[in-house]
C-alpha positions as a Markdown table, in Angstrom:
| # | Residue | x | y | z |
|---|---|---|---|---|
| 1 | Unk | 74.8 | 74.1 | 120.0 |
| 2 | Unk | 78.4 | 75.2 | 120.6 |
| 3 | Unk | 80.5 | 77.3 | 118.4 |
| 4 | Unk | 83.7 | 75.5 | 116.6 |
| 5 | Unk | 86.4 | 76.9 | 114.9 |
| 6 | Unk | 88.8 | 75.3 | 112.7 |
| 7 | Unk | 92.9 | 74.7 | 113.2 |
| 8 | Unk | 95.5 | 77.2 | 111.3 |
| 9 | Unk | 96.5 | 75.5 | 108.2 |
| 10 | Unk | 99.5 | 73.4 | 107.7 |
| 11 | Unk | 101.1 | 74.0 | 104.5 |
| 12 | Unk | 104.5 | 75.3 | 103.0 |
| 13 | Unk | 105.5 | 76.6 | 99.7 |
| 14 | Unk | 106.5 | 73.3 | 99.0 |
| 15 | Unk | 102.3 | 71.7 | 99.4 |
| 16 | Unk | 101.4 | 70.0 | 95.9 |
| 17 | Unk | 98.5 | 68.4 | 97.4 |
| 18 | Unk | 95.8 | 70.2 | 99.8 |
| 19 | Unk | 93.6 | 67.7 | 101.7 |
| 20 | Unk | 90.6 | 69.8 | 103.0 |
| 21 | Unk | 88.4 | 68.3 | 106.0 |
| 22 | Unk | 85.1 | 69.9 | 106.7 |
| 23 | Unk | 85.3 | 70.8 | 110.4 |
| 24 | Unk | 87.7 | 69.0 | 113.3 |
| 25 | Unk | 85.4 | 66.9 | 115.5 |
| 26 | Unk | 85.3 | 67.0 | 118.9 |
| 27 | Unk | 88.0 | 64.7 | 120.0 |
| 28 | Unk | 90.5 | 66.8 | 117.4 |
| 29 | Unk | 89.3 | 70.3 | 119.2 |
| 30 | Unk | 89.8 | 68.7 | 122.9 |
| 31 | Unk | 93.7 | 67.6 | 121.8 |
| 32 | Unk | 94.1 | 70.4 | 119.4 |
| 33 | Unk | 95.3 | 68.1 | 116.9 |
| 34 | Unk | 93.8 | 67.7 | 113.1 |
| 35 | Unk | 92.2 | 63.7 | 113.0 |
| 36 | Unk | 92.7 | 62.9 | 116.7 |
| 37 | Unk | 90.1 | 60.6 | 117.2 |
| 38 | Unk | 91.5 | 57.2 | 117.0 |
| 39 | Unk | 88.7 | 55.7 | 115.1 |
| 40 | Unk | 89.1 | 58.8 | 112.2 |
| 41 | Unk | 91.3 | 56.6 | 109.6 |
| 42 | Unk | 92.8 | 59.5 | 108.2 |
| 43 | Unk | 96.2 | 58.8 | 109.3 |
| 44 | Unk | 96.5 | 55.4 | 108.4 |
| 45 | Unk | 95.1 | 56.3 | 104.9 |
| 46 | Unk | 97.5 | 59.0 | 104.7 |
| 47 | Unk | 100.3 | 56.7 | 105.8 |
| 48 | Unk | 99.7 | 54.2 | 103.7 |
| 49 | Unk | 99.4 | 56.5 | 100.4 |
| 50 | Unk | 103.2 | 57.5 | 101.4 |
| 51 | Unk | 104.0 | 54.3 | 102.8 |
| 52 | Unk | 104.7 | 55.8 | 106.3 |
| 53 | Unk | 103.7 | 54.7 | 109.7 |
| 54 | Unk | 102.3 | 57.9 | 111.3 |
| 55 | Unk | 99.8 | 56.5 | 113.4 |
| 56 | Unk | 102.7 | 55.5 | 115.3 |
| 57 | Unk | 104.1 | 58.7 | 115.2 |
| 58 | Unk | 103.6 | 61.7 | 117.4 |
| 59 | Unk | 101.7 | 64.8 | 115.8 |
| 60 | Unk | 104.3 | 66.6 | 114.9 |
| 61 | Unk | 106.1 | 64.4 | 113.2 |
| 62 | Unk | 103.1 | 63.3 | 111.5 |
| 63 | Unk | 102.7 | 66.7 | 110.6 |
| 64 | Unk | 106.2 | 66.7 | 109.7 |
| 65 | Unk | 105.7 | 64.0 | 107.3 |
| 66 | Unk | 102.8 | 65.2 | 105.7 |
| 67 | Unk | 105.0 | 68.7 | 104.9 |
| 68 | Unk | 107.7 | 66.4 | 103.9 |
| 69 | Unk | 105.7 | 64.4 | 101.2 |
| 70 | Unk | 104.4 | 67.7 | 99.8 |
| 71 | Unk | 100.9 | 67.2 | 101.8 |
| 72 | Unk | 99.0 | 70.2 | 102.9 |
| 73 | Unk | 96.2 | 70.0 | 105.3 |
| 74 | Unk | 93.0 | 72.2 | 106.6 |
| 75 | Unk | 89.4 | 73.0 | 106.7 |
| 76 | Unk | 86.8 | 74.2 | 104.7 |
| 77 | Unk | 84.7 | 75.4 | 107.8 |
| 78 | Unk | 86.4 | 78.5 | 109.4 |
| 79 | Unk | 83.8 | 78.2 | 112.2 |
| 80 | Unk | 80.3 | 77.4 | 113.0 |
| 81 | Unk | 78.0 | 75.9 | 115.6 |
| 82 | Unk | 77.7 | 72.4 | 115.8 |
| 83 | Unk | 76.5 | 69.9 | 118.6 |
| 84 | Unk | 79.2 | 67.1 | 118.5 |
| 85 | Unk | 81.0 | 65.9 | 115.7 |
| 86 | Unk | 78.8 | 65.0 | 112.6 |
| 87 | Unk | 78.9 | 67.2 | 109.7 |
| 88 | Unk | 75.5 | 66.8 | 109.3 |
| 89 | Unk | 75.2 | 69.2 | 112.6 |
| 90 | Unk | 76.7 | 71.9 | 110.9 |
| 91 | Unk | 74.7 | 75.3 | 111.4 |
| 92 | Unk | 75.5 | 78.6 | 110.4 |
| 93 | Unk | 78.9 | 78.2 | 109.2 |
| 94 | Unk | 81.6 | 80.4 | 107.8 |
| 95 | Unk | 84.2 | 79.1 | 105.2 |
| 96 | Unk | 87.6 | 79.9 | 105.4 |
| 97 | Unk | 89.3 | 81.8 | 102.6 |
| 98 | Unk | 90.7 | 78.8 | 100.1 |
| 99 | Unk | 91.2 | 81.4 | 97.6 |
| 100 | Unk | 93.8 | 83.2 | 99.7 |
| 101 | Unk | 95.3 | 79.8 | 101.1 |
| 102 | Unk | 96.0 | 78.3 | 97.7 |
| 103 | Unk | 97.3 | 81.4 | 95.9 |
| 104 | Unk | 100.1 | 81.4 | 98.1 |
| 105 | Unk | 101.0 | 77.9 | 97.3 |
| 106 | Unk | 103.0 | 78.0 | 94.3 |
| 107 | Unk | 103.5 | 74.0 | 93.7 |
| 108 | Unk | 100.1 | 73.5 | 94.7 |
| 109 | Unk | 98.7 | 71.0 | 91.6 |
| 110 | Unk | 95.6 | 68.8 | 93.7 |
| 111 | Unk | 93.1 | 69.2 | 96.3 |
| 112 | Unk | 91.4 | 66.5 | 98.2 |
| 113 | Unk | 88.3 | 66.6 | 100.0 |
| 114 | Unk | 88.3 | 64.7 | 103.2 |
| 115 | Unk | 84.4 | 63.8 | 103.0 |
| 116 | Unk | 81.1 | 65.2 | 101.2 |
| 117 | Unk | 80.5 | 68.2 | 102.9 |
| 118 | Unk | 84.3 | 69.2 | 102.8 |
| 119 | Unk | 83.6 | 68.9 | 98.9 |
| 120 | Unk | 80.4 | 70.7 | 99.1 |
| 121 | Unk | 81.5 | 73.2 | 100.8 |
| 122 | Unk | 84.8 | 73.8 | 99.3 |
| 123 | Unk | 83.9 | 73.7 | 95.4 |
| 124 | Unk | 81.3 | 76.3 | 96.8 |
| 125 | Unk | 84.4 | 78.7 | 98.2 |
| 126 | Unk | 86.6 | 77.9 | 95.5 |
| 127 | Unk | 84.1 | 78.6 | 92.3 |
| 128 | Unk | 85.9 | 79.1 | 89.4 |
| 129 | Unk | 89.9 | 78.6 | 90.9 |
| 130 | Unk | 87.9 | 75.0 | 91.1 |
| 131 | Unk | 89.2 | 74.7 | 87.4 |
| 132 | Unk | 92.9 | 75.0 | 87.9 |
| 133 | Unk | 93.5 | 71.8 | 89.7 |
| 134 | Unk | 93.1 | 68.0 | 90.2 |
| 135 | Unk | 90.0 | 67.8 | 92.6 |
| 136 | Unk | 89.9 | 64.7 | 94.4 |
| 137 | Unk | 86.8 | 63.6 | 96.2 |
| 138 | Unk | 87.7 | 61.4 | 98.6 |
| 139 | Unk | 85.3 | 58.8 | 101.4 |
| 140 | Unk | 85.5 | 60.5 | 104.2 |
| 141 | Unk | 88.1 | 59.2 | 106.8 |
| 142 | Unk | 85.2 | 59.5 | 109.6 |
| 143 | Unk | 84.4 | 56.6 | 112.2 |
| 144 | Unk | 80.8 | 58.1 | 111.2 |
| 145 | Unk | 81.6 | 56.6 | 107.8 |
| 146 | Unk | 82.2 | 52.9 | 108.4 |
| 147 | Unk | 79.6 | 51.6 | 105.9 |
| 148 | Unk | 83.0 | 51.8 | 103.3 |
| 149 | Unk | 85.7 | 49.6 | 103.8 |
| 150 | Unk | 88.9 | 50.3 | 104.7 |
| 151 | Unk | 90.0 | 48.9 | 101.3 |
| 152 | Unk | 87.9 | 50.6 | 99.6 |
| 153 | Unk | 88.8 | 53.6 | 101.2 |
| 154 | Unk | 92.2 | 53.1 | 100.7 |
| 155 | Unk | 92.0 | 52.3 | 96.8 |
| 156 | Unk | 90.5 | 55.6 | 96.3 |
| 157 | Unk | 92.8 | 57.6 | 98.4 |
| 158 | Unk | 95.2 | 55.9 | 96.3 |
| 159 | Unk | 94.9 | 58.4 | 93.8 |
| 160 | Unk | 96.8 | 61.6 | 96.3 |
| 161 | Unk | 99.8 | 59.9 | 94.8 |
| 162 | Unk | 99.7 | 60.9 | 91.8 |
| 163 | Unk | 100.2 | 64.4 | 93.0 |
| 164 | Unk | 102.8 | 63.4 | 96.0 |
């Protein structure tokens, strides 16, 4: 088993919504990039919340966009070890520190968890600053995850824009 760690965050003072994943997959960590596997729906869920093509886009406008529409995004796992890419290989992990992260957003109203671990995980860290905001938990966007449609992914992911 190797040993992972996450990406930095990518929020601003302006994030109202905080989409945490669980830990980027192996694809993501060999481009560097947050969702880079093509078969990970999370941009074109994202896109189609805010009605933006970003799987078209390069990452950094993507990233960009997500900044622009209020949209933070990070991980709940700070590091572990993990052979390959499913959560379910997670060993001996460390979470990051939400508390810290989402004190210093100001506007911040919901957070989203990408998946069931990144809820698991992340209600864990946040204990009781759980109670202060709109929890969303969302199908995970993972190709592992294909038993839910996209549709019916999507109508659930629906409900970042309330917060957007």
């Amino acid at each position: 088993m190797s040993f992972k760690r996450c990406f930095p965050p990518v929020v601003d003072a302006n994030t109202r919504t905080l989409i945490l994943g669980s830990l980027p997959g192996e694809v993501s960590l060999a481009q560097g990039q947050y969702y880079a596997n093509r078969n990970n729906k999370f941009w074109l869920l994202v896109g189609d919340v805010i009605e933006q093509d970003l799987v078209g886009s390069d990452y950094e406008t993507r990233l960009d966009t997500l900044l622009k529409n209020c949209i933070g995004l990070w991980d709940v796992v700070a590091e572990a070890r993990r052979t390959g890419s499913l959560d379910s290989r997670i060993r001996d992990h460390s979470s990051n520190d939400l508390i810290a992260l989402i004190d210093s957003l100001p506007n911040l109203v919901t957070i989203a968890f990408n998946g069931g671990t990144a809820a698991k995980i992340g209600l864990n860290a946040l204990g009781e600053y759980a109670d202060k905001y709109r929890l969303l938990r969302l199908p995970s966007s993972s190709p592992a995850h294909a038993s839910v449609s996209y549709a019916a992914k999507l109508a659930i992911w629906q409900q970042l824009r309330q917060s957007i």
